[in-house]
N, C-alpha and C positions, 0 to 999 in steps of 0.2 A: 504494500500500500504506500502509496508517494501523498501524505496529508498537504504536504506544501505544495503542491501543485494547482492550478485555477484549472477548472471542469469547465466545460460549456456543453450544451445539448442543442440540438435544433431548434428553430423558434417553431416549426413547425409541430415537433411532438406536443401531442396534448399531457399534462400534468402527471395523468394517472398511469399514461401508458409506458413501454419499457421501450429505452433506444437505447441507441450507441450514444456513448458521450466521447471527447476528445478532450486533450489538456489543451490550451492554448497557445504551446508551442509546437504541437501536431506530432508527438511524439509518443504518446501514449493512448490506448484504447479500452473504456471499459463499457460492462452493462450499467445501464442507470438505475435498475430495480437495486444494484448489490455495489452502493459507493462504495463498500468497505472492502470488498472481496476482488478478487485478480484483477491486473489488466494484462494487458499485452504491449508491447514494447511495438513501434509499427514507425517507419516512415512514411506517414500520411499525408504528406501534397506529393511525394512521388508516387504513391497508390493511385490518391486524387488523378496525377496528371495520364495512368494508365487508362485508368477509365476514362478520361475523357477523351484519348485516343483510340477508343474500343478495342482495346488487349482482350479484354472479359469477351467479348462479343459471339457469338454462337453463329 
């Protein structure tokens, strides 16, 4: 658990429901239901910039 870290969530998620949250320097990824529980370590504007490139794409 990284406490010092700033969380953001989507402005889209509604309150109750569970997202992905991000640290604000895009380096960390958790669930929202469970702030206290794992995250994942992630390069996330380079994920970001895969998907927007359609890597993922089927």
């Amino acid at each position: 658990m990284t406490a010092s870290k700033t969380w953001i969530k989507s402005s889209r998620s509604q309150s109750t429901a569970t997202c992905v949250e991000l640290t604000t320097d895009l380096d960390e990824i958790r669930i929202s239901k469970d702030p206290f529980g794992p995250t994942s370590r992630a390069d996330v504007s380079r994920f970001v910039q895969a998907v927007k490139e359609g890597r993922f794409d089927r």
